[in-house]
C-alpha positions in Angstrom: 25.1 -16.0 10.1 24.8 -15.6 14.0 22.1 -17.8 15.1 22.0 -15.0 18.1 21.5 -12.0 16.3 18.3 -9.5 17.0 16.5 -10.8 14.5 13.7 -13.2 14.7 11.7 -14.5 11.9 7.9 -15.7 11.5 6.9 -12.9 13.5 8.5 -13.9 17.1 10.7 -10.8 16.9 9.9 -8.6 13.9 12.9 -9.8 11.2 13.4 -7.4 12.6 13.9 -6.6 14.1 -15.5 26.8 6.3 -16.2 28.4 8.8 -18.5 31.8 8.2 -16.7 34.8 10.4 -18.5 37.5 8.1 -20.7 39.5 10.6 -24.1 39.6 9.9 -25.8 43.3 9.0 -29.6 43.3 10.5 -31.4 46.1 7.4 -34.5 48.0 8.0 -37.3 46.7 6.3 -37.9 48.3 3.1 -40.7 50.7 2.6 -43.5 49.4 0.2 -43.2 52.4 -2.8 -46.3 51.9 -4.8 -45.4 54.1 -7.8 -42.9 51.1 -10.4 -39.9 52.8 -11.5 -39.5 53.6 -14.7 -37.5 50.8 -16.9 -34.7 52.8 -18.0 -34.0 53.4 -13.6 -34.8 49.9 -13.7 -32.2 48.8 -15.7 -29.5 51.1 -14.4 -30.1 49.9 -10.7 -29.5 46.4 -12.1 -25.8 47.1 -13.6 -25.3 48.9 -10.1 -25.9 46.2 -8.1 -23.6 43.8 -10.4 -21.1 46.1 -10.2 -20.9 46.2 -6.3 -20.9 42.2 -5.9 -18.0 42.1 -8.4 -16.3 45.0 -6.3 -17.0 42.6 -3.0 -16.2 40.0 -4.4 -12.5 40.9 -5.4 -12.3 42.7 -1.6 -13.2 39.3 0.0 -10.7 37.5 -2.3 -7.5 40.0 -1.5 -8.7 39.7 2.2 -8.6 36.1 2.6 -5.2 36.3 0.4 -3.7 39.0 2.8 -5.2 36.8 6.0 -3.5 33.7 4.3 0.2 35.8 4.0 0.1 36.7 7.3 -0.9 34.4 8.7 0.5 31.4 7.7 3.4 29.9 9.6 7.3 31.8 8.1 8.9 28.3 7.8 6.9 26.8 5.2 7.5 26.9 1.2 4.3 26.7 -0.9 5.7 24.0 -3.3 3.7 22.2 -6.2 4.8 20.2 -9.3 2.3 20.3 -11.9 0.0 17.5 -10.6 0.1 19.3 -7.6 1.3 16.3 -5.7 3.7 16.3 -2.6 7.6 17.2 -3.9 10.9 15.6 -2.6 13.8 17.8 -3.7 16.0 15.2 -5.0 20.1 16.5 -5.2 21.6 14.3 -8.9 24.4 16.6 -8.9 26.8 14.0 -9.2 25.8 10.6 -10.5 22.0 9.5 -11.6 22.4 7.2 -8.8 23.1 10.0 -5.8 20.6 11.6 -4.4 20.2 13.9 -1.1 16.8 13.4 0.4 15.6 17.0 1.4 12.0 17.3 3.5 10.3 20.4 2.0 6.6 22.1 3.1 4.4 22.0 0.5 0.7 23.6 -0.1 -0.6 20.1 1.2 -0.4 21.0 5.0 -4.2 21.3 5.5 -5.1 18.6 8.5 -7.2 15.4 7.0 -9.9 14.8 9.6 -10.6 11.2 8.3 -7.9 8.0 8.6 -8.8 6.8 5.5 -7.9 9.8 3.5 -4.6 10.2 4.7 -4.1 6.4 4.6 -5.3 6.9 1.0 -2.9 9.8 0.1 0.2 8.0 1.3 -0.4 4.2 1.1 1.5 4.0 -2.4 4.3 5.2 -0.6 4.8 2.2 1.7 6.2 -1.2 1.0 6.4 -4.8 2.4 9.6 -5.9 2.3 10.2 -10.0 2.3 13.9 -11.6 3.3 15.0 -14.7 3.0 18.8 -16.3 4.7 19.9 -19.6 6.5 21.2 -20.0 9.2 23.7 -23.1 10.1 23.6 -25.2 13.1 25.1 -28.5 14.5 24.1 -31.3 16.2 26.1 -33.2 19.3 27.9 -35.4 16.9 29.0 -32.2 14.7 26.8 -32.5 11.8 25.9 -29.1 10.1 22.2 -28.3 9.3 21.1 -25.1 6.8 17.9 -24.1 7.9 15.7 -21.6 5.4 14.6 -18.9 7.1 12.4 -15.8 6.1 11.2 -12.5 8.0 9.4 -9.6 7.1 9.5 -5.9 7.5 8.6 -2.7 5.8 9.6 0.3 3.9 9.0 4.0 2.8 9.6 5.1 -0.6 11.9 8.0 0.1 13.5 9.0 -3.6 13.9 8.3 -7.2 16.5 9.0 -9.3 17.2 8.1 -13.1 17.8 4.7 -12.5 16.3 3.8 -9.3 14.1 3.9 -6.1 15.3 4.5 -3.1 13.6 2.9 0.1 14.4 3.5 3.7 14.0 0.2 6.7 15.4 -0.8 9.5 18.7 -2.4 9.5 17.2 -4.7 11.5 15.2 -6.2 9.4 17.5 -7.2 6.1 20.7 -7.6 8.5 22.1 -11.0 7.4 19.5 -11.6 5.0 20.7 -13.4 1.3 17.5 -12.3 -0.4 15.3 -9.5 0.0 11.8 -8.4 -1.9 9.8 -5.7 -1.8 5.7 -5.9 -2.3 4.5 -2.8 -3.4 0.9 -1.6 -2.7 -0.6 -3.0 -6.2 1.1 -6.1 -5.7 3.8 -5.7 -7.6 6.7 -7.7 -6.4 10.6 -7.0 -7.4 14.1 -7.7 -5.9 15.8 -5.1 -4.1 19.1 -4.6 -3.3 21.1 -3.1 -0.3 22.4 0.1 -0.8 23.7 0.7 2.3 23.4 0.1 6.2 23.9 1.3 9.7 23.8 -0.7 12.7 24.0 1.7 15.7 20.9 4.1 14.3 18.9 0.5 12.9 19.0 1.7 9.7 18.9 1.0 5.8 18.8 1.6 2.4 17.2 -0.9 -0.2 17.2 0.0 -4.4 14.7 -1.4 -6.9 15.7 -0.7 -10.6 12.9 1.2 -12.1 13.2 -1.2 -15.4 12.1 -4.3 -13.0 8.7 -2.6 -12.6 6.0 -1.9 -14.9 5.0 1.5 -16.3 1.5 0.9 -14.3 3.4 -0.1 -10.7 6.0 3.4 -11.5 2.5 5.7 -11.8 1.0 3.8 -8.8 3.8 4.8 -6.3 4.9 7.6 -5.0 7.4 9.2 -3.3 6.5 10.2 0.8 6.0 13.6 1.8 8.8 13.7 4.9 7.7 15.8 7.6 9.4 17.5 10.2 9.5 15.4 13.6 11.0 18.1 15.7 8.0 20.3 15.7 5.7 16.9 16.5 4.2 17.2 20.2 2.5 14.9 22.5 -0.8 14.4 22.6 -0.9 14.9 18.7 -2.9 11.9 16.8 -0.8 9.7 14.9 -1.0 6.7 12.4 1.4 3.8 11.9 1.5 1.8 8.6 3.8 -1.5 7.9 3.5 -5.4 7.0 2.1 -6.5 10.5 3.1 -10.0 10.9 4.0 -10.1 7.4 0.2 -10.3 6.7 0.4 -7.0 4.2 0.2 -3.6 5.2 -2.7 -2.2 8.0 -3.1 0.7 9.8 -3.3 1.3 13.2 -4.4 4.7 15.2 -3.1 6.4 18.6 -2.0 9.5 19.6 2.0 10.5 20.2 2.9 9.5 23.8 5.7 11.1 24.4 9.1 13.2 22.5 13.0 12.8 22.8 12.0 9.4 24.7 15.3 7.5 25.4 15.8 3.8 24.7 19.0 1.6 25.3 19.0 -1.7 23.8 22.3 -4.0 23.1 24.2 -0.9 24.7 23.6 1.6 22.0 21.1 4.6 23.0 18.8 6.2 21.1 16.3 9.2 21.2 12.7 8.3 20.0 8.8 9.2 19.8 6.7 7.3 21.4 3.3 6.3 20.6 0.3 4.0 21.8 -0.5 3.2 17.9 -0.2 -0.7 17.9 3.3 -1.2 16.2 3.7 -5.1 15.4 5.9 -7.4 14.2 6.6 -6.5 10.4 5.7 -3.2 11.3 9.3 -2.3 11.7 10.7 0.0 8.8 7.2 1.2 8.3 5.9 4.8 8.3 4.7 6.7 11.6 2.1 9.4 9.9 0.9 12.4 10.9 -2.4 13.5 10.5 -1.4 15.9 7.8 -0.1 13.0 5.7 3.9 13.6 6.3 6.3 11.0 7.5 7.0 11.8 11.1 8.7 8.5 12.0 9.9 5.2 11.0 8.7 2.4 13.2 10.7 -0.3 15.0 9.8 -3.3 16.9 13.4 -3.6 18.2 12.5 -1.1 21.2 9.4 -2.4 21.8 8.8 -4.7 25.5 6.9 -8.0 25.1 5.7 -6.6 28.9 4.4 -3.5 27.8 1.4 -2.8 25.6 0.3 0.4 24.2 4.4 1.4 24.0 5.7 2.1 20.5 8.9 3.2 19.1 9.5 5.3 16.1 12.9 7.0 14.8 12.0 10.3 14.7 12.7 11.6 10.9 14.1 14.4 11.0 17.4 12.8 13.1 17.5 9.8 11.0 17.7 11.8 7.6 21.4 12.8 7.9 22.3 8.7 8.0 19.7 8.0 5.4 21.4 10.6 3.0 25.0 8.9 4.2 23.6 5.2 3.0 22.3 6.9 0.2 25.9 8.3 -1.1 27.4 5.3 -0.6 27.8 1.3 -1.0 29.3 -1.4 0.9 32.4 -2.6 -0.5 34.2 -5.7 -1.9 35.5 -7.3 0.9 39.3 -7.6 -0.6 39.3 -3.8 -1.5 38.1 -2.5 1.7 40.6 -0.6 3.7 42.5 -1.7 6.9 43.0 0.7 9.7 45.2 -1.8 11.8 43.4 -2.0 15.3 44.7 -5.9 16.6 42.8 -5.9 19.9 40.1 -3.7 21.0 37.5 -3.3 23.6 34.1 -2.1 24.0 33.9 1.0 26.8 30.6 0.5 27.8 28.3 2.9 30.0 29.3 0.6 33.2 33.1 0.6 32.6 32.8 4.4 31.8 31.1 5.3 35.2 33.0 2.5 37.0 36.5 4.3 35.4 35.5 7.8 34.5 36.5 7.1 31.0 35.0 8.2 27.8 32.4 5.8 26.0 34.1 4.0 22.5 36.4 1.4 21.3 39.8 1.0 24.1 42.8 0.5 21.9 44.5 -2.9 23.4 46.8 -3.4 20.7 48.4 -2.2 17.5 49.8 -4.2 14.3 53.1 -3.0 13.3 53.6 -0.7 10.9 50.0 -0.8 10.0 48.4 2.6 9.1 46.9 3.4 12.5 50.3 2.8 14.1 52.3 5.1 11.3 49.7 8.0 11.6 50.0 8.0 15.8 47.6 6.4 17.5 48.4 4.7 20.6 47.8 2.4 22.8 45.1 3.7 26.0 43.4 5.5 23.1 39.6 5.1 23.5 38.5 5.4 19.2 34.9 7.7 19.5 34.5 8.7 15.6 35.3 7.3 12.4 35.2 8.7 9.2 32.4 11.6 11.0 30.4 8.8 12.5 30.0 8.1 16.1 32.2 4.6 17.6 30.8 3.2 20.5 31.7 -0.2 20.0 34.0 -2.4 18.0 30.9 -3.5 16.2 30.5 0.4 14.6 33.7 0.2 13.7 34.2 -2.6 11.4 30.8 -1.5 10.0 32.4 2.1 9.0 35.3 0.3 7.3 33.0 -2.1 4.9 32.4 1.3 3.4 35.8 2.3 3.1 38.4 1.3 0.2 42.0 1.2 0.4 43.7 4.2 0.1 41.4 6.3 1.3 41.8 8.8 4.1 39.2 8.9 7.2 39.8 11.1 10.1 39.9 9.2 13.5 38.6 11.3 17.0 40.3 9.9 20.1 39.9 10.3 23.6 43.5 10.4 25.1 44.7 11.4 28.6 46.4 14.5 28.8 49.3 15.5 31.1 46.9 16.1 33.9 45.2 12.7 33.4 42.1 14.3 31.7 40.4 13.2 28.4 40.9 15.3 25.4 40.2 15.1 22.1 42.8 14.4 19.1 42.6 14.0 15.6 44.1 11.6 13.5 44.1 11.4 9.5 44.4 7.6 8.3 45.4 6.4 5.1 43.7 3.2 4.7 45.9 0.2 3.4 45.1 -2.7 1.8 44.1 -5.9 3.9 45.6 -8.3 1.9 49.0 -7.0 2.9 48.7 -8.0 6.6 47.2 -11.5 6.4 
């Protein structure tokens, strides 16, 4: 483990990483009529006057339904399971253990004025998470020391299927780490295991089998309500919950700052929302809220300045559910049945060199091996690697984590930038039959 890396541990870094509209009718007073009716007048007046409140009262109810039709916004489906809790349309097409996380509006949309009730509402979908790794170091006379080390985080509860929950973090915060736990909001602690991560968008995947936890901690938690973070705009209040400091989970309060914010850290840009709700150590993974109750966000620390207060970072949903559905569908592999592409030497086209050489951000092909499947299917030489597999290279980094996903024998499509006859950058496509590593140690 890379006593270097991002992540930080004991909190110096964040492991880290109804309103009455009806018009009012002034009546003339009534005239005093001294002479009583008689009873049977009486009595017919009275089944009069019922009958016209029932007749106004099923106008005002078809009103308020035809205001409420018209009214409300085109993109939003009135769903409701049978509790009439929030719904995530889960995809198990496949296998019990796939599942496409979908966001879908539900008849829950009404604002919450107070903190507390949202916090309430979507507390049991949040979780601490705890990791535990070592990390090796050596003295001046060569001797090698394991130190224990341990760093917290949190998580959202983002789908279920037959077998398993499904919780989204930061990369960040389990990268490297030999154990990880999740704390769920009664308490409840149980192992968790990494489904899948991603590096360049800082994030991950965790699964907790549902026969670890008790039938009491399964009716406790429940799945968050995703909003939609492209329709979020500044000014808007918003509410940040995660593990601060490893403490357990708290709640903090601010208001959106700013939208499409971008942020460039260890080379790899990103496009975030920005908020002045205090986002902590340990808060990383956690949930940025809305005021409706829907996940807009997921925190990190990672972006955050130890120079600037009030400034925190959140992955905006809505662009981080596409990779979330990717780590979802698949797992890392066994390191001797992972496929080999064959790139020998490589180098990392960074922003500088690409300005400073007018050449395409990615991964500079230095050197082949021989007869290795990226040789046989064309690439060259001068090539400058920018997708893998449909996922964006930028650095060599990216691309040995695409290929812990792949097996051998599989085919990926490679994008490269290659000069054309007029020195220009176009694009070509390659298709890659992985091969198996073991055949060019």
């Amino acid at each position: 483990m890379n006593n270097n890396r991002n992540n930080d541990y004991n909190g110096k870094n964040d492991y880290y990483l109804t309103n009455h509209n009806t018009p009012y009718t002034l009546y003339p007073e009534p005239k005093i009529i001294e002479e009583k009716p008689k009873k049977k007048k009486k009595f017919i007046g009275m089944i009069k006057f019922t009958a016209a409140a029932v007749a106004f009262g099923i106008i005002a109810s078809a009103t308020m339904q035809g205001y409420n039709y018209f009214t409300r916004p085109k993109n939003v489906d009135l769903m409701q399971n049978e509790s009439g809790s929030d719904l995530l349309q889960i995809n198990q097409e496949n296998t019990e253990d796939t599942a496409d996380i979908i966001p879908i509006n539900n008849i829950e949309d009404a604002v919450i004025s107070d903190v507390s009730d949202v916090v309430e509402k979507v507390m049991p979908s949040i979780v601490a998470i705890n990791s535990s790794a070592t990390i090796s170091s050596y003295d001046f006379f060569g001797r090698r020391f394991v130190e224990p080390v341990k760093g917290s985080g949190s998580g959202i509860i983002v789908g279920q299927n037959a077998s398993q929950l499904l919780i989204v973090t930061n990369n960040h915060v389990i990268e490297g780490a030999e154990k990880v736990e999740i704390i769920f909001g009664d308490e409840t602690v149980a192992n968790a295991k990494v489904k899948g991560s991603d590096a360049r968008t800082d994030l991950a995947v965790l699964t907790v089998d549902l026969d670890d936890l008790s039938e009491e901690t399964v009716s406790y938690i429940k799945v968050a309500s995703l909003g939609d973070s492209n329709a979020v705009k500044a000014g808007e209040m918003a509410i940040a919950i995660g593990n601060a400091l490893g403490y357990g989970q708290s709640v903090t309060v601010g208001y959106i700052s700013a939208i499409n914010r971008e942020i460039e850290i260890e080379g790899i840009k990103m496009t975030l929302i920005q908020t002045d709700a205090a986002i902590n150590p340990g808060n990383s993974g956690g949930a940025l809220i809305s005021t409706s109750g829907k996940i807009i966000g997921i925190n990190s620390i990672k972006f955050a300045s130890a120079q600037v207060e009030g400034m925190g970072y959140a992955i905006p949903i809505s662009d981080a559910l596409p990779m979330i559905n990717k780590l979802i569908n698949r797992e890392k592999i066994d390191e001797s049945e992972q496929g080999f592409l064959g790139i020998a030497l490589a180098n990392n086209v960074t922003e500088i060199w690409a300005q400073e050489f007018n050449m395409p951000m990615g991964v500079y092909i230095k050197e082949l091996v021989k007869n290795s499947p990226a040789e046989e299917a064309g690439l060259q030489v001068g090539q400058i690697i920018v997708k893998l597999d449909g996922q964006v290279v930028e650095t060599t980094d990216d691309l040995r984590n695409i290929l812990t996903f792949t097996r051998e024998g599989q085919t990926v499509e490679v994008v490269v930038k290659a000069r054309d006859a007029n020195g220009q950058y176009v694009n070509k496509v390659y298709e890659v039959t992985l091969a198996k590593k073991s055949l060019f140690n």
